[in-house]
GUSE-674427 format. One line per field, with one value per atom (N, C-alpha, C): chain; x, y, z. Coordinates in pm, whole numbers, padded with zeros to 5 digits. Layout:
REM residues N
c	(A / ...)
c1	(X / ...)
c2	(Y / ...)
c3	(Z / ...)
This chain:
REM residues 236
c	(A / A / A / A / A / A / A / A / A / A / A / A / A / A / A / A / A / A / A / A / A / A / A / A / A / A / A / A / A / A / A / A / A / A / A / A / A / A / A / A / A / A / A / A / A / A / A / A / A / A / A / A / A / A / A / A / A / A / A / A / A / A / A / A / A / A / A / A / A / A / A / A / A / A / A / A / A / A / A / A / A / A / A / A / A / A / A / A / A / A / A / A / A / A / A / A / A / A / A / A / A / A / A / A / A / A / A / A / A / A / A / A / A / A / A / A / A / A / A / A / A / A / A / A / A / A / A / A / A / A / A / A / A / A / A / A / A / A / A / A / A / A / A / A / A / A / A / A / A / A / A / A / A / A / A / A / A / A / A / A / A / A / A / A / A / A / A / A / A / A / A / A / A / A / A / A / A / A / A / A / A / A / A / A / A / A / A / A / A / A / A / A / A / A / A / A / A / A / A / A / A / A / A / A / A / A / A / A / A / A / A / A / A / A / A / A / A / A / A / A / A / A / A / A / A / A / A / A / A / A / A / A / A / A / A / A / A / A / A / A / A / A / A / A / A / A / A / A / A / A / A / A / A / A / A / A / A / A / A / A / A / A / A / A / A / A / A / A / A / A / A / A / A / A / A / A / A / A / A / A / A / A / A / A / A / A / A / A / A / A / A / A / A / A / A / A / A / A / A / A / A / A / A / A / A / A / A / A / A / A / A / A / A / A / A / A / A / A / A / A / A / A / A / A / A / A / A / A / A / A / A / A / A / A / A / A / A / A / A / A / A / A / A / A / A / A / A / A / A / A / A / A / A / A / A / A / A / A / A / A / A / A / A / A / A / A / A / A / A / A / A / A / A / A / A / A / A / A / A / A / A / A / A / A / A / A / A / A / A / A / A / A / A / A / A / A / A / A / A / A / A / A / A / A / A / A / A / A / A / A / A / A / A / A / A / A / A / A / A / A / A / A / A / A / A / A / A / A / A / A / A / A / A / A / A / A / A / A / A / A / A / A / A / A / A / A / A / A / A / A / A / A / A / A / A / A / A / A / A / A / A / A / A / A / A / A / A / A / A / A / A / A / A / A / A / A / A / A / A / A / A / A / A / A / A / A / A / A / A / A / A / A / A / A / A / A / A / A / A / A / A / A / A / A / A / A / A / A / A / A / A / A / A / A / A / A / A / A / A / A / A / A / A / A / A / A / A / A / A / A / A / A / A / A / A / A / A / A / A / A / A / A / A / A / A / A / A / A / A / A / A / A / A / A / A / A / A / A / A / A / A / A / A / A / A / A / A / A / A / A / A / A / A / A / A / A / A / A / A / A / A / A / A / A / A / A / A / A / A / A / A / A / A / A / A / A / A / A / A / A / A / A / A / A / A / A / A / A / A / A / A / A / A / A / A / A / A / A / A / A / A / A / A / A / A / A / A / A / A / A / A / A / A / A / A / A / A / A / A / A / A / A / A / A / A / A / A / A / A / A / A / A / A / A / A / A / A / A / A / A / A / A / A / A / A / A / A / A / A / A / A / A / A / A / A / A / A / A / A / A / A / A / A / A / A / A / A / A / A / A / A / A / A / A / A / A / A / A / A / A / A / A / A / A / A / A / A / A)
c1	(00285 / 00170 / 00075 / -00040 / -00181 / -00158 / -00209 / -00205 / -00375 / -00459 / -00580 / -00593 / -00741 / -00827 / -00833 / -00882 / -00894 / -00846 / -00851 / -00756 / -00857 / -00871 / -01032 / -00955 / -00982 / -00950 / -01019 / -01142 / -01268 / -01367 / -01390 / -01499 / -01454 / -01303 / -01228 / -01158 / -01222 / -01154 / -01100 / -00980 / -00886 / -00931 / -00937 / -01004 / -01129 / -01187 / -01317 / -01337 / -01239 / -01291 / -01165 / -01046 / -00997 / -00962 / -00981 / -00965 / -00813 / -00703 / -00575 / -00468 / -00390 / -00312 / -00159 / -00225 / -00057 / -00069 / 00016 / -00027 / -00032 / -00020 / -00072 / -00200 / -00248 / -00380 / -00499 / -00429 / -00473 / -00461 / -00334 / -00362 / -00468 / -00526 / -00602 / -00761 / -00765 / -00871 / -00884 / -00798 / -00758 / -00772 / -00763 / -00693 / -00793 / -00837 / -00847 / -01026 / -01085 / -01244 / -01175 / -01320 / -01276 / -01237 / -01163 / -01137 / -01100 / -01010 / -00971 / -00804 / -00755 / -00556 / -00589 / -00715 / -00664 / -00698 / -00791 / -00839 / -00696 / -00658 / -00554 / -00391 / -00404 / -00291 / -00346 / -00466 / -00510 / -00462 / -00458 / -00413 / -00284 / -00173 / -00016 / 00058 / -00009 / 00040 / -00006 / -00085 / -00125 / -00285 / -00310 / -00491 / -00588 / -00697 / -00788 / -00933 / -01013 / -01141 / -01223 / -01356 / -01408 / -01396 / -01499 / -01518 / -01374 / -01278 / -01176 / -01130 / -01148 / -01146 / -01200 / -01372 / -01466 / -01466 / -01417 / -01351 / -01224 / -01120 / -01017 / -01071 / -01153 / -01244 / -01393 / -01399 / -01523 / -01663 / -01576 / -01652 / -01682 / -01643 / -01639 / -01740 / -01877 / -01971 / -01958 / -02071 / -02043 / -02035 / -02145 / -02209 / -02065 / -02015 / -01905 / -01765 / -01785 / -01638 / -01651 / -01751 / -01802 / -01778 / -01811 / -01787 / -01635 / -01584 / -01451 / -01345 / -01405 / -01310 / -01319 / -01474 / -01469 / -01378 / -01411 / -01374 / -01164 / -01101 / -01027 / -00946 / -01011 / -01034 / -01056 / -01121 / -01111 / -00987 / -00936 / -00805 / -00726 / -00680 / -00584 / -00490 / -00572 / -00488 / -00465 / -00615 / -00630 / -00696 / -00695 / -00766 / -00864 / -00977 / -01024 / -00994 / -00964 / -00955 / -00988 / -01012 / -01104 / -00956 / -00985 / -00885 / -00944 / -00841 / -00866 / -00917 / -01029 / -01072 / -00959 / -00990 / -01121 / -01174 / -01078 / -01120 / -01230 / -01179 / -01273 / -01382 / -01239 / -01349 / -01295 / -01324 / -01262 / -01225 / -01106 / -01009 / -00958 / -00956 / -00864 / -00747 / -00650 / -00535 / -00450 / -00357 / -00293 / -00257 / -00237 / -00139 / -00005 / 00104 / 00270 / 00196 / 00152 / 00138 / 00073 / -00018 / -00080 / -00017 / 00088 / 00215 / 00289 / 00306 / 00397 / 00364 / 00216 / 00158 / 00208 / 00279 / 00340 / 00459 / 00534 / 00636 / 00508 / 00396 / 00333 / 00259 / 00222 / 00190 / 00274 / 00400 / 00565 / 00542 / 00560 / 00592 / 00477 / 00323 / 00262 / 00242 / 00293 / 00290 / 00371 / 00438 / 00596 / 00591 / 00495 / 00513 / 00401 / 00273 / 00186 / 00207 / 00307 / 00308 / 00399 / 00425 / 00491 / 00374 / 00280 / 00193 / 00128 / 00164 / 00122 / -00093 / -00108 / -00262 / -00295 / -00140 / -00183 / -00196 / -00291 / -00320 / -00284 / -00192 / -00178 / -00205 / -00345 / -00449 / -00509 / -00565 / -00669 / -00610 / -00703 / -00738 / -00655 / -00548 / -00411 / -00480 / -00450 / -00534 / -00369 / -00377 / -00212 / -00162 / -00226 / -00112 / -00068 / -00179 / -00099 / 00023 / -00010 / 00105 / 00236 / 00225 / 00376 / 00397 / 00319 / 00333 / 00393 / 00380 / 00456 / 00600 / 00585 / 00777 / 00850 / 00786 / 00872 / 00880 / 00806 / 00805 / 00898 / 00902 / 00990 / 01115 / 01158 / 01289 / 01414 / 01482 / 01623 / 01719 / 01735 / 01751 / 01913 / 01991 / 02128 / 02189 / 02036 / 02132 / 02080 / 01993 / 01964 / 02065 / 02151 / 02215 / 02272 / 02352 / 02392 / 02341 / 02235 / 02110 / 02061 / 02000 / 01923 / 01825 / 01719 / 01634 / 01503 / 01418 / 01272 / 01198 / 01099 / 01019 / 00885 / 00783 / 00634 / 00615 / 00475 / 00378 / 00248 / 00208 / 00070 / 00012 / -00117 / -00224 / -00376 / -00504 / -00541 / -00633 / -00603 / -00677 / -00589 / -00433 / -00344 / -00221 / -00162 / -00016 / 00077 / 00152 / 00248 / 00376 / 00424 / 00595 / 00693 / 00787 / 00882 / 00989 / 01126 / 01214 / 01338 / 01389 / 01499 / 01635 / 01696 / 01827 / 01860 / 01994 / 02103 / 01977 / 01941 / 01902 / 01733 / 01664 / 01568 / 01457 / 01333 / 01224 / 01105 / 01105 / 01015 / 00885 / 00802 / 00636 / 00548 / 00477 / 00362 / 00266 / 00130 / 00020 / 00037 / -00020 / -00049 / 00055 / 00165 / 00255 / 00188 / 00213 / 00218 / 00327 / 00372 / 00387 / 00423 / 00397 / 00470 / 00616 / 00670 / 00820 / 00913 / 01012 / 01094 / 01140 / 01158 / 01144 / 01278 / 01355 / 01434 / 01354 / 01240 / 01188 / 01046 / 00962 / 00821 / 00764 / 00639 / 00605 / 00435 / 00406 / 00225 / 00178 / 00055 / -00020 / -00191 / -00296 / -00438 / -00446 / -00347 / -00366 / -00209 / -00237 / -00157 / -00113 / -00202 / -00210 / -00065 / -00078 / 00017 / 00177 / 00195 / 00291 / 00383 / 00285 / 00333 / 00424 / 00365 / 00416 / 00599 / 00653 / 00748 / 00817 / 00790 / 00871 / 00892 / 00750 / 00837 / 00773 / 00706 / 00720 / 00781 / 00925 / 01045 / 01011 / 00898 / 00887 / 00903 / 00901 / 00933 / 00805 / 00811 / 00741 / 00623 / 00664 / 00573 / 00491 / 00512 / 00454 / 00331 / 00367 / 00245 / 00193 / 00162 / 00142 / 00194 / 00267 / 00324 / 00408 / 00411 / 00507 / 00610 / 00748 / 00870 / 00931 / 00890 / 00986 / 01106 / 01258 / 01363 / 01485 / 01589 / 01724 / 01636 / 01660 / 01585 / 01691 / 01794 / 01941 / 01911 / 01873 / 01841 / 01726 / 01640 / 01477 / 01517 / 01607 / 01609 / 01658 / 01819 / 01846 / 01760 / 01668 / 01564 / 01430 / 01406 / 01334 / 01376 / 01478 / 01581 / 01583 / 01530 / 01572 / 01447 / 01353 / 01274 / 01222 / 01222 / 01186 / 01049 / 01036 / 00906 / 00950 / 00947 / 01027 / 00976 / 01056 / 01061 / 00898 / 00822 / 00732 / 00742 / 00633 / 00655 / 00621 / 00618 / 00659 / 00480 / 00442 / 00339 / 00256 / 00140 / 00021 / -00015 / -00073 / -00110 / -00229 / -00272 / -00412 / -00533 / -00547 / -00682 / -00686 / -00534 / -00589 / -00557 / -00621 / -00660 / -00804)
c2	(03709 / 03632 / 03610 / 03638 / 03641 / 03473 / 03418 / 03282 / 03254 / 03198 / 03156 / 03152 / 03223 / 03205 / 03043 / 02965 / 02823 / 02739 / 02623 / 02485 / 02419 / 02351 / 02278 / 02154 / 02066 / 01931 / 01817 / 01844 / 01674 / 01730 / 01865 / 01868 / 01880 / 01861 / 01888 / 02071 / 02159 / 02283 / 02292 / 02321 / 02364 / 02477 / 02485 / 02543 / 02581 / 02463 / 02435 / 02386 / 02408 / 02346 / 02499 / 02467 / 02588 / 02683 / 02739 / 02896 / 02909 / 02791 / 02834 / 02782 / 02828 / 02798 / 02735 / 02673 / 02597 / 02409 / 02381 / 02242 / 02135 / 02108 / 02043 / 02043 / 02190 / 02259 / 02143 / 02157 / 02082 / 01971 / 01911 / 01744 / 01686 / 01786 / 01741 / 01777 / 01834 / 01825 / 01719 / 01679 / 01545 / 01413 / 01394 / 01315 / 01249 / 01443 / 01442 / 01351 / 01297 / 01261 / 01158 / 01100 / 00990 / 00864 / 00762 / 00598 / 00615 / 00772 / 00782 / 00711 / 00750 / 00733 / 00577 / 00506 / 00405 / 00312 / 00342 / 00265 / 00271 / 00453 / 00406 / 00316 / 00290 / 00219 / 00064 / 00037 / -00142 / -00180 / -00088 / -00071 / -00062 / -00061 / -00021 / -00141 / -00242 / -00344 / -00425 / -00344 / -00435 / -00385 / -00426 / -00415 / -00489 / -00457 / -00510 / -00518 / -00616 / -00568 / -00520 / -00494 / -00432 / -00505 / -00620 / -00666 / -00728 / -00732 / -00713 / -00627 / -00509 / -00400 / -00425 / -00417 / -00455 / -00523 / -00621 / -00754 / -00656 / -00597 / -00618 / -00470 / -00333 / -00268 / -00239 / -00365 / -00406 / -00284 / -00156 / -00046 / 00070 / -00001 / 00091 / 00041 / 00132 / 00096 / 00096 / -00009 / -00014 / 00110 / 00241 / 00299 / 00387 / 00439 / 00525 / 00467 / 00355 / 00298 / 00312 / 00296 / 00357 / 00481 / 00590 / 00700 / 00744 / 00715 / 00752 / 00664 / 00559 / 00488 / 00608 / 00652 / 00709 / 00848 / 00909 / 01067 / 01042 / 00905 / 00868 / 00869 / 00805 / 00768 / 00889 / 00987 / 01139 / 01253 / 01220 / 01274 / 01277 / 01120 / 01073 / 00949 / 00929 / 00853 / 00712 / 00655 / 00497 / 00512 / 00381 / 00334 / 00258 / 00128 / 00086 / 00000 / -00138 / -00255 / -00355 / -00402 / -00580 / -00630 / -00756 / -00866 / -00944 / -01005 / -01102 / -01211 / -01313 / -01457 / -01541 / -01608 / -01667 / -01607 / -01471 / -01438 / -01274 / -01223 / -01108 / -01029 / -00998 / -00956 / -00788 / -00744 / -00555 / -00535 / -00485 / -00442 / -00301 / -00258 / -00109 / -00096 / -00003 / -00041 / 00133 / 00155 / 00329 / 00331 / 00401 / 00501 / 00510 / 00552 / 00576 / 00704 / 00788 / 00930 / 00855 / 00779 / 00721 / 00634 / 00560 / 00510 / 00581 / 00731 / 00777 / 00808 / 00797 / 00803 / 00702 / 00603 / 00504 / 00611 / 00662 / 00769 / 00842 / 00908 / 00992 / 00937 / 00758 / 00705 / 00660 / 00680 / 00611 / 00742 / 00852 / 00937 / 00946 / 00953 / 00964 / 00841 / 00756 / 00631 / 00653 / 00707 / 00740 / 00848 / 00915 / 01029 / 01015 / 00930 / 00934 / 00795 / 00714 / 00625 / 00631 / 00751 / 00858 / 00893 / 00871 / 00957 / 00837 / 00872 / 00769 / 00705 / 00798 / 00761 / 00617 / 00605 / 00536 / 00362 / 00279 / 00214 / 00079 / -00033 / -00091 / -00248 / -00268 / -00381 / -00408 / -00279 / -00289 / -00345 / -00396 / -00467 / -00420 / -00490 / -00415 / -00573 / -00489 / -00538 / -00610 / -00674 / -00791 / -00654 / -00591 / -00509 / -00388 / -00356 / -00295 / -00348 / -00445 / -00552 / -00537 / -00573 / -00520 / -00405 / -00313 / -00225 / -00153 / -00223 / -00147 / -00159 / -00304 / -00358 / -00230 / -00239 / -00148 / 00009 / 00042 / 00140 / 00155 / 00042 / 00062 / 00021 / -00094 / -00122 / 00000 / -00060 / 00069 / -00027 / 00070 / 00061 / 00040 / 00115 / 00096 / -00078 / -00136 / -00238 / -00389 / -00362 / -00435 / -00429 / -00358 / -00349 / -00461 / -00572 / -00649 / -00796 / -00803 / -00868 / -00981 / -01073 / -01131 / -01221 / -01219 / -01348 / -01306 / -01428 / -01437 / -01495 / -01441 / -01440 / -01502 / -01596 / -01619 / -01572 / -01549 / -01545 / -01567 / -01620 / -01693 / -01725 / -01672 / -01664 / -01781 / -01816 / -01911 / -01838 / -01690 / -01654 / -01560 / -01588 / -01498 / -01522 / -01573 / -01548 / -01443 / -01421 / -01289 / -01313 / -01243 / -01274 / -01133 / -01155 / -01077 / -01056 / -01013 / -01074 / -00919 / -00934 / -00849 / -00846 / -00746 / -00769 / -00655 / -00633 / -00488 / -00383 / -00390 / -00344 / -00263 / -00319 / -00315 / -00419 / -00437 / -00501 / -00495 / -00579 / -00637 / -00672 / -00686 / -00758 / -00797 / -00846 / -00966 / -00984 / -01031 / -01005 / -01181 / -01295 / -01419 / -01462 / -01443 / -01473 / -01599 / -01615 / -01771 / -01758 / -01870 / -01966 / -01968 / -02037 / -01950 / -02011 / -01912 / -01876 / -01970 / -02047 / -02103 / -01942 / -02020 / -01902 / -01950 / -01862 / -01894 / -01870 / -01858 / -01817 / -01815 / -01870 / -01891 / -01849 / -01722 / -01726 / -01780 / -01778 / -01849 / -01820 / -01751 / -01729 / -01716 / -01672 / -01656 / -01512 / -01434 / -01285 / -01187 / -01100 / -01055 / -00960 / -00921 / -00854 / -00869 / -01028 / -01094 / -01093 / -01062 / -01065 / -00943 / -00822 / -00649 / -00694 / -00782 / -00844 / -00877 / -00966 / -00982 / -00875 / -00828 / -00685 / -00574 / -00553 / -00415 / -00410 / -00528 / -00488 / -00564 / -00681 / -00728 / -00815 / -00902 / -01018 / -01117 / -01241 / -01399 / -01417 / -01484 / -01544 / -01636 / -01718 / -01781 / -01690 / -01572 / -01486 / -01421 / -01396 / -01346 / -01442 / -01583 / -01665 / -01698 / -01705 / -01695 / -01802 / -01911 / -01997 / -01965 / -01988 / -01952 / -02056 / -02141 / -02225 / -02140 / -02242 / -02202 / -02147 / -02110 / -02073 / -01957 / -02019 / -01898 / -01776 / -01812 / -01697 / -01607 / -01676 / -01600 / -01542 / -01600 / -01479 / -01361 / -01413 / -01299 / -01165 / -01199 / -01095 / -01021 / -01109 / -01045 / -00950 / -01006 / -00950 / -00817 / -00839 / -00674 / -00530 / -00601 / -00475 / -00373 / -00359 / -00347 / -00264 / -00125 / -00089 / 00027 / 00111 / 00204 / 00306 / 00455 / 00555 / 00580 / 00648 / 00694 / 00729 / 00760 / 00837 / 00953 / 01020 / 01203 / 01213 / 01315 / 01350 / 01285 / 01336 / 01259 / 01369 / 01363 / 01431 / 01525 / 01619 / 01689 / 01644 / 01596 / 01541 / 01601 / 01723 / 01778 / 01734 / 01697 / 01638 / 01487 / 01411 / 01269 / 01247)
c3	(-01895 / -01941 / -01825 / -01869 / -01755 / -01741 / -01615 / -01604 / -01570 / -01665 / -01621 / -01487 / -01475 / -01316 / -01279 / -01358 / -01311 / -01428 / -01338 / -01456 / -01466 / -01611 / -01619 / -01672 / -01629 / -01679 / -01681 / -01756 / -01777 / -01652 / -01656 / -01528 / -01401 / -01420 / -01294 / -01234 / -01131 / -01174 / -01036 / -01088 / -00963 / -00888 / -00757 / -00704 / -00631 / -00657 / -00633 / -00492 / -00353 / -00289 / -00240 / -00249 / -00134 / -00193 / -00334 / -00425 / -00377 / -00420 / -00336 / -00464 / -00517 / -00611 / -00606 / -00464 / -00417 / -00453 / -00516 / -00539 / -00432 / -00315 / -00254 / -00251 / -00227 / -00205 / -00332 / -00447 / -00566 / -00572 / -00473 / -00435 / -00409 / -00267 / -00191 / -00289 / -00371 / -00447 / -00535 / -00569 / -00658 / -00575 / -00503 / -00405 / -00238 / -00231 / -00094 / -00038 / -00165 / -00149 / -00028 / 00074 / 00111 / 00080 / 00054 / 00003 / -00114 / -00153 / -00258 / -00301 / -00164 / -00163 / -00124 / -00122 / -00033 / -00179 / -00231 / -00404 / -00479 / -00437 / -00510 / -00434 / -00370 / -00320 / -00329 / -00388 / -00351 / -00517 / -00644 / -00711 / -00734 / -00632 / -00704 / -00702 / -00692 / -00702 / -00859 / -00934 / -01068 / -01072 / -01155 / -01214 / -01128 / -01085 / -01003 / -01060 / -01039 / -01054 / -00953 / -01006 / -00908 / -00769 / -00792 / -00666 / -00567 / -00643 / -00560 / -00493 / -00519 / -00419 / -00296 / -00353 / -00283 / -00132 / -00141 / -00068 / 00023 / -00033 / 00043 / 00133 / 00104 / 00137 / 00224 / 00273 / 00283 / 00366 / 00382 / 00444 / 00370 / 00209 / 00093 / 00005 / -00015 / -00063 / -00206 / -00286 / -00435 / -00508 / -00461 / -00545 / -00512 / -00402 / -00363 / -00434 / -00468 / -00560 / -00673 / -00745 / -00896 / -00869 / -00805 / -00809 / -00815 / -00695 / -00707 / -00855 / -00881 / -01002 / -01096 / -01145 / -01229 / -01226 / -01130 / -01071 / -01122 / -01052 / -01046 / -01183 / -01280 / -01426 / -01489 / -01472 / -01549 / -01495 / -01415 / -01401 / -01417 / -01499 / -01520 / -01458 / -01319 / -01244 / -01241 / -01309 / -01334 / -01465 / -01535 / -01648 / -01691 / -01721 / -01705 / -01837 / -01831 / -01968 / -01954 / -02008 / -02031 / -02074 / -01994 / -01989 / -02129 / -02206 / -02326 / -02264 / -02310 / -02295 / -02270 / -02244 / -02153 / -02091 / -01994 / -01858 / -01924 / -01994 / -02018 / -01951 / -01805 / -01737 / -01694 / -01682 / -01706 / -01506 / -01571 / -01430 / -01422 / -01355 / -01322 / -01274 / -01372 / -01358 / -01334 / -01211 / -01252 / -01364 / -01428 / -01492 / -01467 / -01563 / -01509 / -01394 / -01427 / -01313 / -01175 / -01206 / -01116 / -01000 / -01068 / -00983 / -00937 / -00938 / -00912 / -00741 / -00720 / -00603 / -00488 / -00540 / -00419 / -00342 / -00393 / -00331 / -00194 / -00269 / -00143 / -00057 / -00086 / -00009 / 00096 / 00063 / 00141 / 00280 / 00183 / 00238 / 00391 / 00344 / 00397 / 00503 / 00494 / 00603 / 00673 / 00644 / 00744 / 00829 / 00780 / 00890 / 01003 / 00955 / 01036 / 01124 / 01118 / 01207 / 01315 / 01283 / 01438 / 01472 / 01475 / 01589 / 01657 / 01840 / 01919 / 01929 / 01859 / 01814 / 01701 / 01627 / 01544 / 01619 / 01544 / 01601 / 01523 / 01522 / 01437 / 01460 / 01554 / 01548 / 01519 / 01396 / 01289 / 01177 / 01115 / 00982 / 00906 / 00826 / 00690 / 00577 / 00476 / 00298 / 00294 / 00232 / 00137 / 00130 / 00038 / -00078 / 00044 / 00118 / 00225 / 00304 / 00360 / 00424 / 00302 / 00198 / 00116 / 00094 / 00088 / 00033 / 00177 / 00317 / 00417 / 00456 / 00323 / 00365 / 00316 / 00176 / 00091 / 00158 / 00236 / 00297 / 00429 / 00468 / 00621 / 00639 / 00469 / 00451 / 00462 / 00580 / 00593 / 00488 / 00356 / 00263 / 00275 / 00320 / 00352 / 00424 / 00500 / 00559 / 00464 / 00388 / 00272 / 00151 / 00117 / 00027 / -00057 / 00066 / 00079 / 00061 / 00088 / 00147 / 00013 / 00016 / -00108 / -00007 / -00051 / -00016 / -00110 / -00070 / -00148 / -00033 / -00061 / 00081 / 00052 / 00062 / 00058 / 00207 / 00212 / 00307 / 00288 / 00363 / 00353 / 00467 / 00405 / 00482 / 00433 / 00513 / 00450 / 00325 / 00300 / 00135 / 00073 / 00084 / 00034 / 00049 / -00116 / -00106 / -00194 / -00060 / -00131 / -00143 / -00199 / -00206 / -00228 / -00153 / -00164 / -00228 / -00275 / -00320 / -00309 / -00260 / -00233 / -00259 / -00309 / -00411 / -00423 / -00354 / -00423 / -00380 / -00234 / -00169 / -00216 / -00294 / -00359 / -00335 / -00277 / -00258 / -00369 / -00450 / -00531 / -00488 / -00522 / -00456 / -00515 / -00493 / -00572 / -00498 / -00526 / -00503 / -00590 / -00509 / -00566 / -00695 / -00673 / -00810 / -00879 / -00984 / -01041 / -01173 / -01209 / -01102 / -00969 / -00873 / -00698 / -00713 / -00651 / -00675 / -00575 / -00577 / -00492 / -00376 / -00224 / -00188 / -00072 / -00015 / 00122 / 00251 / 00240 / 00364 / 00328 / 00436 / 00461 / 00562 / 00561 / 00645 / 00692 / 00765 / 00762 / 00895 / 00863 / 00924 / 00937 / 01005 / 00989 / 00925 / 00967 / 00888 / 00881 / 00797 / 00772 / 00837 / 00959 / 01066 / 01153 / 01153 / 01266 / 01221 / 01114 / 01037 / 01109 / 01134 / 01173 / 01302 / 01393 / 01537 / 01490 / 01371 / 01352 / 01281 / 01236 / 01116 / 01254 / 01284 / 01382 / 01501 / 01515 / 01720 / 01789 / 01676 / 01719 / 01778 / 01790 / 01886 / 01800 / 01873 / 01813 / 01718 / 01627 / 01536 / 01646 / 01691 / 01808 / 01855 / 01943 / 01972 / 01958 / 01795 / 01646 / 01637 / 01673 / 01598 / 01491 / 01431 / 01246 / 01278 / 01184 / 01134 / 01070 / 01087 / 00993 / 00949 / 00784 / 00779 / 00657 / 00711 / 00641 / 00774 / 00679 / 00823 / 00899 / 01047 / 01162 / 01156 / 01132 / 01157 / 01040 / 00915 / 00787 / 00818 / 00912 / 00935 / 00995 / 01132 / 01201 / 01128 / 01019 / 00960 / 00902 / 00820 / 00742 / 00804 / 00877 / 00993 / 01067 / 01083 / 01143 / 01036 / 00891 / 00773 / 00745 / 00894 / 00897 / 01035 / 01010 / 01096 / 01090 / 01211 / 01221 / 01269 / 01212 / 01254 / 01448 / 01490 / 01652 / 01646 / 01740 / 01760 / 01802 / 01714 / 01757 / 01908 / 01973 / 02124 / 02143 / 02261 / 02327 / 02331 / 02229 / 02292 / 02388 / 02381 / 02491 / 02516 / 02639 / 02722 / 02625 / 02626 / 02547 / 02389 / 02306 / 02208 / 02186 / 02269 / 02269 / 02276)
């Protein structure tokens, strides 16, 4: 059976950028616009509206987020629905396929935070900040493990909750959840200081209320792979 020259899907044709029939190749056509993987990761935590993006984005222009929602939205990857009243106000939400993108976002955080270029004093969104637990949890020494976690910041609370070696997450729960552990801080930035560059809570600045013996464990289930070898001078 002849296999069609191109794949047409809503205006979408495979091929249109590298004439290459390998599916990554077709990822990155899907995928590869700029502030595309990142819309979709502010999303895998639940439905958003616009200007919430907006906000947690703030170098991502209106007219370029309409664009990509839509582009986003004819592929299959997100949806667009109005919330029932009171609130009736229309949010964007993935898709099951669309979720399935947290795996290549895992994947893809993991490999690039081996490279000694990466820089991790810049600015991280909430849903990034969880979305890096779930990514760096060594899954084997959690097994065992249970706690519930808040963190808070002065325009954001998140929560954790871990069980039979599995990390749960939330974006502003309500009701807010009884928790074994608190953490608080000005940003969520400062938080990275305790998870994996192993220093004291004092340190980061961050408040820890609850058992310190129970932080530290919790704190340890959490690491950042080795870094790849070191650069060669000409590409820095």
């Amino acid at each position: 059976m002849k296999l069609p020259d191109k794949t047409v899907t809503d205006g979408v044709i495979h091929g249109r950028w590298y004439e290459d029939a390998c599916a990554a190749a077709f990822a990155m056509e899907l995928l590869g616009e700029r502030w595309s993987l990142l819309i979709v990761r502010e999303l895998m935590l639940g439905p958003r509206r616009f200007s919430e993006m907006r906000g947690e984005l703030p170098g991502l222009s209106a007219k370029v987020l309409t664009e990509r929602l839509v582009r986003l939205e004819n592929i299959g990857v997100l949806v667009r629905r109005r919330l029932p009243p009171p609130i009736s106000a229309q949010v964007f939400e993935l898709t099951d396929w669309g979720r399935e993108l947290e795996e290549v976002i895992q994947a893809l955080g993991r490999w690039a935070v081996r490279s000694p270029l990466h820089d991790a004093t810049l600015p991280m969104t909430p849903t990034s900040f969880l979305l890096s637990l779930r990514t760096m949890l060594i899954a084997d020494r959690g097994d065992d493990f249970e706690a519930r976690v808040l963190f808070r910041t002065p325009d954001n609370l998140l929560f954790a909750s871990l069980a039979g070696g599995e990390l749960n997450v939330a974006r502003e729960p309500h009701p807010v959840p009884q928790a074994d552990l608190e953490y608080t801080a000005d940003s969520v930035v400062q938080f990275l200081g305790v998870f994996y560059g192993k220093r004291s809570a004092d340190e980061c600045g961050v408040t820890v209320t609850g058992d310190p013996a129970l932080a530290a464990l919790f704190a340890d289930l959490f690491s950042l792979p080795p870094k790849c070898p070191v650069l060669p001078a000409w590409a820095v």
